[in-house]
N, C-alpha and C positions, 0 to 999 in steps of 0.2 A: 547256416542252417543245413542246407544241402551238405557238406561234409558230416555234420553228426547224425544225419540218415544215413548216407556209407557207411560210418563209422560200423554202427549199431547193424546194419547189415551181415557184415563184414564177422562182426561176432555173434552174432545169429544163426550163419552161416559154419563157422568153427565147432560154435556146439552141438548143432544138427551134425554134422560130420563125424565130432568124437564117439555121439551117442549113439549114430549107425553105424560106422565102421569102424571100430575101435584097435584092430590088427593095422588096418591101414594108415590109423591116427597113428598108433605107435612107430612103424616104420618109417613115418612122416619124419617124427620127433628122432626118433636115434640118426637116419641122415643129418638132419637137422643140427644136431649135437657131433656129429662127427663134420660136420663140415667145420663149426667153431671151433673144433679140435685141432684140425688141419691148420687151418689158419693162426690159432694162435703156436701154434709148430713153426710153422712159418716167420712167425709175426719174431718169435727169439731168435729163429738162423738168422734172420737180419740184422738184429740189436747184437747178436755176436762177433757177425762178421764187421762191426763199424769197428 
């Protein structure tokens, strides 16, 4: 029970965020997406180098 109040927090939270700061949500998200970038960069130098 107590984790699906988190939960639900947690994205209550998210949405209050995107709907006031929505430059700062975007900035969030392109990090965000560049980090998975990186990594899956990463993730093939390794699968090449075997």
């Amino acid at each position: 029970m107590l984790r699906k109040i988190i939960i639900w927090a947690v994205v209550i939270f998210v949405i209050y965020y995107l709907a006031t700061d929505p430059t700062g949500a975007g900035s969030l998200l392109h990090h965000a997406f560049n980090g998975l970038k990186e990594a899956g960069h990463q993730m093939t130098k390794f699968v090449n180098s075997l």
